[in-house]
C-alpha positions as a Python dict, from the first residue, in 0.01 Angstrom:
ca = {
    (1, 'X'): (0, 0, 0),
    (2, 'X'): (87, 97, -365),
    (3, 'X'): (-124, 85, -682),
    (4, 'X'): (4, -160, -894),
    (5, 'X'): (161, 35, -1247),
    (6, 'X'): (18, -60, -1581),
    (7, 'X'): (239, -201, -1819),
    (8, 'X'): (284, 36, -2102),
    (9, 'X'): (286, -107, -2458),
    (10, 'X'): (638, -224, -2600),
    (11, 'X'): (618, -11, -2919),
    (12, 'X'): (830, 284, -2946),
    (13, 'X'): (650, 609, -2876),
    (14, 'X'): (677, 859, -3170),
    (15, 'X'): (1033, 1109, -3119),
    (16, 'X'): (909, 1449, -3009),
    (17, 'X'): (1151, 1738, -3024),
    (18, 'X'): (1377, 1804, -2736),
    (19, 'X'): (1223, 1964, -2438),
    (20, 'X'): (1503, 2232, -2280),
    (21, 'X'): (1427, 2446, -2115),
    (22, 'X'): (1155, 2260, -1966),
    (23, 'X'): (785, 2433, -1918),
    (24, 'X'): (615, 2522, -1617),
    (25, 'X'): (591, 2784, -1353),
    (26, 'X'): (906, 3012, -1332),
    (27, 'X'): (877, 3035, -923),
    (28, 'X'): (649, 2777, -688),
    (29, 'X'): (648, 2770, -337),
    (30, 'X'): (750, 2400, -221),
    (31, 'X'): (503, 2232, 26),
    (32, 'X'): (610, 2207, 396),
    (33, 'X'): (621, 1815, 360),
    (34, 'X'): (834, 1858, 65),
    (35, 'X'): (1074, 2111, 278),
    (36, 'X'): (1127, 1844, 531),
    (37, 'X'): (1197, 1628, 296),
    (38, 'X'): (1488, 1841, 188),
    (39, 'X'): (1611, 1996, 501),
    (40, 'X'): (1637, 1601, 610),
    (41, 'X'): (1960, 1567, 445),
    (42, 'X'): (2247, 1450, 678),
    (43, 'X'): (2614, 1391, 690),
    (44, 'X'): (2505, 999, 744),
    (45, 'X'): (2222, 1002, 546),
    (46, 'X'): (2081, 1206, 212),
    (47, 'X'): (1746, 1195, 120),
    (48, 'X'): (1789, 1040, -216),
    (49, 'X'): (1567, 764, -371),
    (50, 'X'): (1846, 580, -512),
    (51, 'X'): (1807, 298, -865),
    (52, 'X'): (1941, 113, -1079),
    (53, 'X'): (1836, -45, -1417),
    (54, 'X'): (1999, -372, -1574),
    (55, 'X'): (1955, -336, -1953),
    (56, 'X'): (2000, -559, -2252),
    (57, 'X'): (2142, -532, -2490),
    (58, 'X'): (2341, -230, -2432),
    (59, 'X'): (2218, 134, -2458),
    (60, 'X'): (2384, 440, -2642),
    (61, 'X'): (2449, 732, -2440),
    (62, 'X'): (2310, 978, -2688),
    (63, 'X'): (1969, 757, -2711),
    (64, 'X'): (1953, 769, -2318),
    (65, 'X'): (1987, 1119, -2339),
    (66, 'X'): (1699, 1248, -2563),
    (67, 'X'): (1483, 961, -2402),
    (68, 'X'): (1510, 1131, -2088),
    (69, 'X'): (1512, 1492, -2249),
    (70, 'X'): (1254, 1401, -2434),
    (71, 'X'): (1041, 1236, -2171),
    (72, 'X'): (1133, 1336, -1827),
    (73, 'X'): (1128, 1707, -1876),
    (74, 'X'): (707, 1687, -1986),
    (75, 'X'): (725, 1694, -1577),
    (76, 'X'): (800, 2060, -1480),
    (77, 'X'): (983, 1944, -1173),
    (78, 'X'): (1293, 1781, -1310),
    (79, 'X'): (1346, 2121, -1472),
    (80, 'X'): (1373, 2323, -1134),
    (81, 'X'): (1625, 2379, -903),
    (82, 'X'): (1526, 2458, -532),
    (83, 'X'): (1626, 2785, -375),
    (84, 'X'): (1616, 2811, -18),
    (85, 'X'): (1511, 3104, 242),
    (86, 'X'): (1446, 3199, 619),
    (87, 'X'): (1067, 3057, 580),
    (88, 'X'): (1149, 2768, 364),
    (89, 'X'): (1197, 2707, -17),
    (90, 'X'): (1098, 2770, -367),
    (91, 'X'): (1095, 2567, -748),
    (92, 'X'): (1268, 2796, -930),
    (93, 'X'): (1313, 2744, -1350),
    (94, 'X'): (1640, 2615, -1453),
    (95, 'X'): (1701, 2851, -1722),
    (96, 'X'): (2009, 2705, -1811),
    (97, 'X'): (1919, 2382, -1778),
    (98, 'X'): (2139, 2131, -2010),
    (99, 'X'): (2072, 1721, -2007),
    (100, 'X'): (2398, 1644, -2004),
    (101, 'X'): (2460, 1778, -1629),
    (102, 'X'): (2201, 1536, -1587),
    (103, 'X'): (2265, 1230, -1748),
    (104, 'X'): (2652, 1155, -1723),
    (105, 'X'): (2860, 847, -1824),
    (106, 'X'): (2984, 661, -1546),
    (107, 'X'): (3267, 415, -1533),
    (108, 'X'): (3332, 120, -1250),
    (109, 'X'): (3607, 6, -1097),
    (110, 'X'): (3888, -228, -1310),
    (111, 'X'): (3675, -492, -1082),
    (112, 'X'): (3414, -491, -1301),
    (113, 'X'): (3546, -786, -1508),
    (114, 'X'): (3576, -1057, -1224),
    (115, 'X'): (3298, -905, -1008),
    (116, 'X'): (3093, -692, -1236),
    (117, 'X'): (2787, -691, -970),
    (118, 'X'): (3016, -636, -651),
    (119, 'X'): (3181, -297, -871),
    (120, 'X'): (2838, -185, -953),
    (121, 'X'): (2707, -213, -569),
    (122, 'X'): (3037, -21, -434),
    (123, 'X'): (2927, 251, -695),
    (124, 'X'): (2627, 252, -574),
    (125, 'X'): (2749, 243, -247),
    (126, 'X'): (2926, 588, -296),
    (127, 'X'): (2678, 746, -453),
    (128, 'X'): (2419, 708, -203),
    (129, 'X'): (2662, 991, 32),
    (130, 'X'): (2761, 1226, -299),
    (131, 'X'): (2520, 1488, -278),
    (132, 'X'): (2326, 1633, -552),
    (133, 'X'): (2462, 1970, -652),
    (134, 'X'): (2274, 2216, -512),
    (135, 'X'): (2279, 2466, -799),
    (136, 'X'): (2099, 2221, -1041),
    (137, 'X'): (1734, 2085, -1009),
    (138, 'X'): (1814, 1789, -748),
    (139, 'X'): (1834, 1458, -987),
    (140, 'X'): (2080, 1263, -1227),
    (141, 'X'): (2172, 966, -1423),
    (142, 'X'): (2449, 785, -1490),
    (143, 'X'): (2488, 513, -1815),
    (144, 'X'): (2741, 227, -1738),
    (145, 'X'): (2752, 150, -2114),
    (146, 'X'): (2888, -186, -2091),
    (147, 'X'): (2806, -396, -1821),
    (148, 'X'): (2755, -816, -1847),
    (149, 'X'): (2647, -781, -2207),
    (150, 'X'): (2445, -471, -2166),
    (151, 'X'): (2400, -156, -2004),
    (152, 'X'): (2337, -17, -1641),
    (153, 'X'): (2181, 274, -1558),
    (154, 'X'): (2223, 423, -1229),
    (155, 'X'): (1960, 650, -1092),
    (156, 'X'): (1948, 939, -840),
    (157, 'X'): (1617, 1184, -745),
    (158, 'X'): (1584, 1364, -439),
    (159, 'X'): (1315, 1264, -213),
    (160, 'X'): (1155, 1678, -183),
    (161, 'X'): (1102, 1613, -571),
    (162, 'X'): (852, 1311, -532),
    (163, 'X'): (782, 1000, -343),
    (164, 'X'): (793, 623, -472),
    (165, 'X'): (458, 631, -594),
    (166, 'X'): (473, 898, -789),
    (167, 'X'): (804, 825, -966),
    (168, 'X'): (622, 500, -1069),
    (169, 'X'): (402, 729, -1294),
    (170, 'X'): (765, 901, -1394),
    (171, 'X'): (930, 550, -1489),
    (172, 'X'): (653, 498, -1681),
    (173, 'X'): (681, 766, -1891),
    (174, 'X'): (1047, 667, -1983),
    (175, 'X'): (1036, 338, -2106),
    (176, 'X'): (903, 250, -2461),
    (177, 'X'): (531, 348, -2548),
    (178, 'X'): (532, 539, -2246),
    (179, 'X'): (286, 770, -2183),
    (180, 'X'): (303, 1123, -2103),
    (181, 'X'): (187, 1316, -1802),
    (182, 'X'): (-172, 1451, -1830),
    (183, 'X'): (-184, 1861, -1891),
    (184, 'X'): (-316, 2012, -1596),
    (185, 'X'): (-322, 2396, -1510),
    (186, 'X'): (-86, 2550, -1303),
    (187, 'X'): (-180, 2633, -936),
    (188, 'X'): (-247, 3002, -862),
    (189, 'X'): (24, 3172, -706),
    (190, 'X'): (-2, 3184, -296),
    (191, 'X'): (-60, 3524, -147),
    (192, 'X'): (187, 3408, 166),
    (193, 'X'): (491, 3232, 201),
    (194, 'X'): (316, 3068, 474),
    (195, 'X'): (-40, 2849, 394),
    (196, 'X'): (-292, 2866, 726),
    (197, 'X'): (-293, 2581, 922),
    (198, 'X'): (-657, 2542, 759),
    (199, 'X'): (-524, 2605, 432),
    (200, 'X'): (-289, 2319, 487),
    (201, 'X'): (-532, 2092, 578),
    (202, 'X'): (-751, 2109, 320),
    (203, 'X'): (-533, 2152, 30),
    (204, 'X'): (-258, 1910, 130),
    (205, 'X'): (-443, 1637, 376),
    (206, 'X'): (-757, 1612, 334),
    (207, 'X'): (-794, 1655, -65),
    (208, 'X'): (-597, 1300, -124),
    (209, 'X'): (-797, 1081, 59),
    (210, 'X'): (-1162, 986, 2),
    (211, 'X'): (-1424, 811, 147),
    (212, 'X'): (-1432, 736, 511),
    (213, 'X'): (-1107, 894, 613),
    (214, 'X'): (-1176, 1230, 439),
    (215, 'X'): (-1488, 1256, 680),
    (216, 'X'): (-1275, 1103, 981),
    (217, 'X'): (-1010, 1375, 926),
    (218, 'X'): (-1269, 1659, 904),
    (219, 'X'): (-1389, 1567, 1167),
    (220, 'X'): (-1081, 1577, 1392),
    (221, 'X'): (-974, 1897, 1198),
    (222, 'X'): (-666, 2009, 1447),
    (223, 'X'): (-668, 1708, 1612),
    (224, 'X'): (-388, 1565, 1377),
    (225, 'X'): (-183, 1821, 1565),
    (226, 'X'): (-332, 1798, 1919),
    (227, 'X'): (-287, 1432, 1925),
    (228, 'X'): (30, 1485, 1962),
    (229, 'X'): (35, 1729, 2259),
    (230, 'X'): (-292, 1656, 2444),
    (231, 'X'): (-374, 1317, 2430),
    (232, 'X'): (-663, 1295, 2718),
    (233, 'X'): (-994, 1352, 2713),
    (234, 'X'): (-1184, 1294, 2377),
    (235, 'X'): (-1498, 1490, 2503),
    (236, 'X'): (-1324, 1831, 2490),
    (237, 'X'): (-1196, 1804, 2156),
    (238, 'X'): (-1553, 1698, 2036),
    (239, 'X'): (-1655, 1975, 2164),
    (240, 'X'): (-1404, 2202, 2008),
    (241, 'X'): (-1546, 2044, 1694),
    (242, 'X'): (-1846, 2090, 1713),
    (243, 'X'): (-1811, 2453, 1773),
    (244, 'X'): (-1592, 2506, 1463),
    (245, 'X'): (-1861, 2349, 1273),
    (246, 'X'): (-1615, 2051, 1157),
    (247, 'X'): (-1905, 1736, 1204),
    (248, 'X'): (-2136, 1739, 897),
    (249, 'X'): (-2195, 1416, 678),
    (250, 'X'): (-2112, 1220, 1037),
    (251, 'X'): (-2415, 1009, 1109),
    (252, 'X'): (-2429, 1130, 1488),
    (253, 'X'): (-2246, 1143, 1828),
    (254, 'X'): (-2169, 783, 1841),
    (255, 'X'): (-1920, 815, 1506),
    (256, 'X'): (-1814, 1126, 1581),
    (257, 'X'): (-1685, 987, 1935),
    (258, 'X'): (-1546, 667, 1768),
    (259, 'X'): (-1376, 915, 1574),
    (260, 'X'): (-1223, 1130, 1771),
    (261, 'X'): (-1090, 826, 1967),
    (262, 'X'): (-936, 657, 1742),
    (263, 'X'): (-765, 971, 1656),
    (264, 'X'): (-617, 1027, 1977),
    (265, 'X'): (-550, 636, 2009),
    (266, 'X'): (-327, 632, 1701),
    (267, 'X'): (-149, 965, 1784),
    (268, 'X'): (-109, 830, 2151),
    (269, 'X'): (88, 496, 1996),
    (270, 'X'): (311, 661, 1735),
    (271, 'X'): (400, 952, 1939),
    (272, 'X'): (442, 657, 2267),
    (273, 'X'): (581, 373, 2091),
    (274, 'X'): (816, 188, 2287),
    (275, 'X'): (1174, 136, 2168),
    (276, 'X'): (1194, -192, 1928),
    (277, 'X'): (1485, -430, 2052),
    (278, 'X'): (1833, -348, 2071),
    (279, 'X'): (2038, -534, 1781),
    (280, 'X'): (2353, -448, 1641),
    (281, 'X'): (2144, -319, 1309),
    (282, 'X'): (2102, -4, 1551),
    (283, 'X'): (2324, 260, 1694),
    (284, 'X'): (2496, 566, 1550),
    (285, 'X'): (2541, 535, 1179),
    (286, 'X'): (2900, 630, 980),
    (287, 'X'): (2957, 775, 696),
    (288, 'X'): (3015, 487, 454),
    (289, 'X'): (2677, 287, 270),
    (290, 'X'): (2667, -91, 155),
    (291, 'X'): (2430, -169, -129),
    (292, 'X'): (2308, -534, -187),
    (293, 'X'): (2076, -735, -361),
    (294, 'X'): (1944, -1053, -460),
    (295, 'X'): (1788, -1293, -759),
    (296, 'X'): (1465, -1236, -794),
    (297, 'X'): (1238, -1528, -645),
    (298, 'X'): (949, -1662, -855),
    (299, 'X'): (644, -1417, -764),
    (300, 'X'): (402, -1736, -856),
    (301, 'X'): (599, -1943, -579),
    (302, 'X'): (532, -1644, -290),
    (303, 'X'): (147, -1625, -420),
    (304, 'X'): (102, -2030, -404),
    (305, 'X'): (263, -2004, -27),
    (306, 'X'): (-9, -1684, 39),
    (307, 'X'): (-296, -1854, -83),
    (308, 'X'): (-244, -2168, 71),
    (309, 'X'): (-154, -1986, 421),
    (310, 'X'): (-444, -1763, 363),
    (311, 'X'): (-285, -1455, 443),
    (312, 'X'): (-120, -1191, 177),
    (313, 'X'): (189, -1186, 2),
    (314, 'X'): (292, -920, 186),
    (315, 'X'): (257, -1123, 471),
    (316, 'X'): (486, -1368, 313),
    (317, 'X'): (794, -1149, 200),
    (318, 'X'): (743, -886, 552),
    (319, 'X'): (793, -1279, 724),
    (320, 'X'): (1108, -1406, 493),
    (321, 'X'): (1288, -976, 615),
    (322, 'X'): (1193, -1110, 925),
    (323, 'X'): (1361, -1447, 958),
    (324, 'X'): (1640, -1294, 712),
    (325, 'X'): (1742, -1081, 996),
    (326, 'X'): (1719, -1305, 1264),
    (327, 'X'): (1942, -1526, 1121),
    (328, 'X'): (2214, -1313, 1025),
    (329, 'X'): (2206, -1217, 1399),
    (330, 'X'): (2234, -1551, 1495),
    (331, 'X'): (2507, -1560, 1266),
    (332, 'X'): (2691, -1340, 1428),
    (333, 'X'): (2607, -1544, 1761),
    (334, 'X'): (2356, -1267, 1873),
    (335, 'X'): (2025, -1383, 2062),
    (336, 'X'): (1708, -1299, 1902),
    (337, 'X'): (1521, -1493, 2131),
    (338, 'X'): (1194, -1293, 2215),
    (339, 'X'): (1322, -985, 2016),
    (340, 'X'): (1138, -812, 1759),
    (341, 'X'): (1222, -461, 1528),
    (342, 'X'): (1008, -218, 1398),
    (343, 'X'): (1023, -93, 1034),
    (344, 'X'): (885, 250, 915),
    (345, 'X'): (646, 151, 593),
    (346, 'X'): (546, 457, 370),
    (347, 'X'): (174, 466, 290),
    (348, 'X'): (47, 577, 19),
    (349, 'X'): (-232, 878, 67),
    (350, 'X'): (-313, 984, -261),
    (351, 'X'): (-556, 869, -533),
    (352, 'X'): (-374, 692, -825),
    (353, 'X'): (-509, 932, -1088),
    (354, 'X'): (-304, 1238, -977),
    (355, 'X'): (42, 1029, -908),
    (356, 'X'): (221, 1279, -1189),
    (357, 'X'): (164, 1585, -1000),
    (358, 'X'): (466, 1452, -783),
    (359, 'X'): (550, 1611, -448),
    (360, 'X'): (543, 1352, -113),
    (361, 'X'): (177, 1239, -7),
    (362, 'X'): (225, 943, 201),
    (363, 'X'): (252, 888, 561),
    (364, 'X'): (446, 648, 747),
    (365, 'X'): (320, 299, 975),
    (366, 'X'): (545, 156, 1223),
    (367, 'X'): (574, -254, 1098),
    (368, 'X'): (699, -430, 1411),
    (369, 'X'): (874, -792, 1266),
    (370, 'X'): (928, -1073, 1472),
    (371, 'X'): (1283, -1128, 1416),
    (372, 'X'): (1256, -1385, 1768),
    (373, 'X'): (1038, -1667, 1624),
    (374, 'X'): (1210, -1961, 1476),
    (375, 'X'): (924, -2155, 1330),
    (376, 'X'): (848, -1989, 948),
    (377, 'X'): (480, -2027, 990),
    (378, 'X'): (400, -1880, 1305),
    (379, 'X'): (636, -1646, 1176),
    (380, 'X'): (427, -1545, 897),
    (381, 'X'): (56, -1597, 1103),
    (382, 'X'): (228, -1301, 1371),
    (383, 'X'): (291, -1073, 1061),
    (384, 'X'): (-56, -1134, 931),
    (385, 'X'): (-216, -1056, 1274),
    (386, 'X'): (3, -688, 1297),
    (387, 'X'): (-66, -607, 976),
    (388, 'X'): (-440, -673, 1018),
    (389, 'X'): (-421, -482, 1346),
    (390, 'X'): (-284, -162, 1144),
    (391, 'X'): (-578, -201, 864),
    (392, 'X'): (-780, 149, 961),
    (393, 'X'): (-539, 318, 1156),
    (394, 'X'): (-448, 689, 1142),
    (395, 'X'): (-81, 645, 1204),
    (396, 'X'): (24, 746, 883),
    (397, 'X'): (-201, 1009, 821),
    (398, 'X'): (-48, 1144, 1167),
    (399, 'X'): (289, 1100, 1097),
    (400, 'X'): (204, 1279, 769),
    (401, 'X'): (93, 1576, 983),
    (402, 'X'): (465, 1581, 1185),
    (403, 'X'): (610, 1622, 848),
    (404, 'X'): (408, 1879, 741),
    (405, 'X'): (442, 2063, 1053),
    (406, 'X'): (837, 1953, 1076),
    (407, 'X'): (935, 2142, 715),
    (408, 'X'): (747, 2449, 931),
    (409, 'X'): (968, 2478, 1199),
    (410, 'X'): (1354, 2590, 1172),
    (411, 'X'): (1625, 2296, 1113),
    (412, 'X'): (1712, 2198, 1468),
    (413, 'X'): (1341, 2182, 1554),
    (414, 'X'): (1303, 1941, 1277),
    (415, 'X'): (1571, 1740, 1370),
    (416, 'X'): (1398, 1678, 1695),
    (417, 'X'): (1061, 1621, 1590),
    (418, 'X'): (1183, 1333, 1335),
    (419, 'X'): (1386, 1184, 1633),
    (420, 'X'): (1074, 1012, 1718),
    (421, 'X'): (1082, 777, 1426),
    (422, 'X'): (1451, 711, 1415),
    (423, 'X'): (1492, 679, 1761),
    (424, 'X'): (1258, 393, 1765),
    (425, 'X'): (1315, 234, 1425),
    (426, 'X'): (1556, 12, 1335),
    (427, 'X'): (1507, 18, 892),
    (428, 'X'): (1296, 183, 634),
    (429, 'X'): (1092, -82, 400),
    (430, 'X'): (904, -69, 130),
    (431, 'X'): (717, -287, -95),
    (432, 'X'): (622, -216, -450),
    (433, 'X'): (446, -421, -705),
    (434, 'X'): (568, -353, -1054),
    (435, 'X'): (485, -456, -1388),
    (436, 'X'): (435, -853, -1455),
    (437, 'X'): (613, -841, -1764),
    (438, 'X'): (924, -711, -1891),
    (439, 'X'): (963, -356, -1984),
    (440, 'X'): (1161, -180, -2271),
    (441, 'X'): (1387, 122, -2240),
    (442, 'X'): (1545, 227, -2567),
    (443, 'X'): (1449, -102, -2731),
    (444, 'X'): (1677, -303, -2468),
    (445, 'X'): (1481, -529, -2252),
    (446, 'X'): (1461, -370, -1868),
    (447, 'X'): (1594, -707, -1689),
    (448, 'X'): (1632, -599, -1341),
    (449, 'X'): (1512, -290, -1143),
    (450, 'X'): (1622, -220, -835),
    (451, 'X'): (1597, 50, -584),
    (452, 'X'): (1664, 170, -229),
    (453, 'X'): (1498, 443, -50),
    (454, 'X'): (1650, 650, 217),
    (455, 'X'): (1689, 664, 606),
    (456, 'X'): (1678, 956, 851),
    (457, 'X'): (1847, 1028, 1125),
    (458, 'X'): (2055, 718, 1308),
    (459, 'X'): (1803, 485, 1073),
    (460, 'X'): (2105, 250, 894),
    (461, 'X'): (1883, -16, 730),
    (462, 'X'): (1645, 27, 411),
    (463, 'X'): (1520, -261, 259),
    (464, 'X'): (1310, -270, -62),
    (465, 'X'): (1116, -516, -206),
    (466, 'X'): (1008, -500, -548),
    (467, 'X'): (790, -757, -741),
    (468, 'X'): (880, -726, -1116),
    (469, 'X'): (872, -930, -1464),
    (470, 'X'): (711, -1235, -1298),
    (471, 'X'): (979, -1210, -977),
    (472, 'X'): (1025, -1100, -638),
    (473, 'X'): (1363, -861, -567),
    (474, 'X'): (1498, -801, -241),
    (475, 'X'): (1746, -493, -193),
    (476, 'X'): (1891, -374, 136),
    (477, 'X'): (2147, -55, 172),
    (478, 'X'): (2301, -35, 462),
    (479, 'X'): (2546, 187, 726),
    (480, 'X'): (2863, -16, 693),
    (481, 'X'): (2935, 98, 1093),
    (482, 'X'): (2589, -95, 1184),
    (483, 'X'): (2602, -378, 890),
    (484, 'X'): (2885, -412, 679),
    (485, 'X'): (2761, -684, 497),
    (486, 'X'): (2421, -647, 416),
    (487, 'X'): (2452, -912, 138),
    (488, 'X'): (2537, -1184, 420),
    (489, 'X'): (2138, -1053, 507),
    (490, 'X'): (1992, -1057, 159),
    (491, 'X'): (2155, -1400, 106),
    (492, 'X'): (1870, -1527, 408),
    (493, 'X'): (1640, -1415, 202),
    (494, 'X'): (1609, -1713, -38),
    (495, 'X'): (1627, -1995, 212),
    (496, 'X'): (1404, -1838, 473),
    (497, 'X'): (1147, -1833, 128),
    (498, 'X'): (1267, -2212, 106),
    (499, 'X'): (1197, -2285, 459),
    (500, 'X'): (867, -2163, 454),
    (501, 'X'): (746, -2329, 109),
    (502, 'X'): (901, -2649, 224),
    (503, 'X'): (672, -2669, 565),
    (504, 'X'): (377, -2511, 395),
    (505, 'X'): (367, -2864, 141),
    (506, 'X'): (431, -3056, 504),
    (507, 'X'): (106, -2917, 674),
    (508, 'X'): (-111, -3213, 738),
    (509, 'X'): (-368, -3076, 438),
    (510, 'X'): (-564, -3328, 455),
    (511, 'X'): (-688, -3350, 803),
}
């Protein structure tokens, strides 16, 4: 679902002078996705992407600062604060921007020296509900400067600034031998607050996709949006088609009917999706977050288990969530017995090559896991055959569209629009491949990276999975009202992995 990132060389990139303030347009109109991105924030949840990096040895605060001066700031973006009006909001220049609003020194509690990890998830913990101020552009970092014979360094953007895949590109930049962001010309000022709905779909939808999906979606044109309201009779939209002029480079009626069906289909299920199983991971969330996470598990062990299985590794780690969760509900003597959860999964919908220009392109696919079945490998063979199931869909192309359409419509509107996901969703996951080797950040060796992106509405669950440095990291933030142990969850996560492996080598292989 995401490009894997390239691992930049370990030499030290040549010092370039401070960048402050930072280039780039002095006022940009934000994209509607973006806006409901940031209108999304919540007393519950805030729509921060939320990291942390375990460094060794330690790192200066003054290097960490011009790094980040020197590197982030090459992205207009982390230079501009967002100013909001009645039809929605604008990038406008920090002119007083300084880096150290930005990158602060943090401290943990006097726990650090018994529990070091435990102090560093309750920070986390807190700062996942501390909102961003406002008056600033919408990111920060903070340096624990000693931490278990190194450094920690806490990170916080806002989710209107970019999505995961495009703060890959950003990370990238930062460590050592980094590169920068390709120079690309600004975008000509918009004549309107307000883009067409054509306008919209060309520029923001259909440009990032190629191939068979860019001539899919011109062919449904408004149907992104109708799907939603009129799901019926494929003939009549074909026919609307048609008319607008919306079905060259399709090879005739047939595709253009196959088309058009499918689009309807996959509006018809997201928009219809049944409620997943009532657990106690879902209700009404607090106001309090739990951060936890795991050792990472040898990425070469998950593969061998794939390969052997013949299905993905995907298939392997979606399976180990799966039978994580269960069994911390039957910890808590909870039947799982025929139950099953859905997960919202961002997908990606932009090439690789323009990742920098940030902004949110990706939609979201509903990932129902089979929390109910016991046995690990019919476990994992039930993953395989959803995921397969979701390979071509329009789902998160569609749900794509309801943002779009959600950061048009005033606050309340939005708020009911989105209910559709968190209503029937129990977690947000995602799954990132990283680097295979080690990075560097300030000459100390990047040992751990971890992050945890954010919920909406009543969601209380994210989990993150992140392969990195030859290992596999699971992460899990949770609503302590709904979990308020998540680590009791991530601690299933290894022996579930165990369980698996173990009767994978007792298959009868050579029958």
């Amino acid at each position: 679902m995401v490009t894997r990132l390239h691992r930049p060389s370990s030499r030290h990139a040549p010092s370039n002078p401070p960048v402050s303030p930072p280039a780039g347009p002095v006022h940009e109109r934000m994209s509607k996705v973006d806006t409901a991105w940031l209108r999304m924030d919540s007393p519950s949840n805030l729509m921060m992407i939320l990291g942390v990096w375990i460094l060794r040895p330690a790192v200066r605060y003054d290097d960490a600062c011009q790094r980040i001066e020197e590197r982030l700031l090459k992205y207009p973006r982390f230079g501009q604060k967002v100013v909001q009006d009645a039809t929605g909001a604008s990038w406008v220049t920090d002119s007083h921007f300084d880096i150290k609003r930005h990158v602060l020194r943090e401290k943990l509690s006097p726990s650090v020296r018994s529990h070091p990890q435990q102090a560093l998830q309750a920070r986390l913990a807190e700062l996942a509900l501390k909102p961003l101020d406002p008056r600033y552009p919408l990111w920060d970092f903070r340096l624990v400067e000693h931490y278990q014979g190194g450094s920690a360094l806490l990170v916080r953007i806002h989710h209107c600034i970019a999505d995961g895949l495009a703060l890959i590109a950003v990370i990238q930049s930062l460590v050592d031998g980094g590169t920068e962001p390709p120079q690309r010309k600004p975008k000509p000022a918009q004549d309107s607050a307000w883009e067409s709905a054509e306008d919209w779909m060309a520029h923001t939808l259909i440009e990032p996709l190629t191939g068979a999906t860019v001539r899919a979606l011109e062919a449904a044109g408004e149907g992104a949006a109708q799907a939603f309201g009129a799901i019926g009779d494929p003939k009549t939209l074909l026919d609307k088609l048609v008319e607008k002029g919306l079905t060259k480079g399709m090879t005739g009626s047939a595709d253009m009917a196959k088309l058009a069906y499918q689009m309807l289909r996959d509006g018809a299920a997201l928009a219809l999706m049944a409620d997943d199983s009532y657990t106690r991971l879902k209700g009404t969330p607090g106001h309090a977050k739990r951060v936890a996470w795991c050792q990472p598990i040898p990425l070469d062990e998950v593969r061998a288990v794939s390969k052997a299985l013949h299905c993905s590794i995907n298939d392997v780690l979606l399976a180990s969530v799966a039978g994580a969760m269960g069994a911390y509900l039957k910890a808590h003597g909870d039947s799982v017995a025929g139950k099953e959860i859905r997960a919202m999964v961002p997908v990606n919908l932009r090439p690789m090559a323009p990742s920098y220009e940030l902004g949110n392109k990706f939609g979201l696919a509903p990932v129902v896991l089979p929390i109910g079945l016991d046995n690990p490998i019919e476990r994992v063979f039930e993953v395989r055959r959803r995921m397969s199931a979701l390979k071509g869909s329009l789902q998160p192309l569609l749900s794509f569209a309801l943002l779009a359409v959600a950061g048009m419509v005033v606050k309340p509107a939005q708020d009911a629009m989105l209910n559709l996901f968190s209503r029937k969703t129990t977690a947000v996951m995602t799954n990132v491949p990283g680097p295979r080797e080690k990075l560097k950040f300030c000459g100390s060796t990047l040992e751990q990276a971890l992050f945890w992106v954010p919920q909406s509405g009543t969601v209380g669950l994210g989990v993150s999975i992140l392969s990195y440095g030859g290992g596999v990291q699971f992460g899990l933030i949770s609503d302590t009202t709904l979990c308020p142990d998540p680590q009791a969850i991530i601690d299933q996560f290894e022996p579930e992995f165990a369980k698996l492996t173990l009767l994978t080598l007792m298959l009868p292989w050579g029958e």
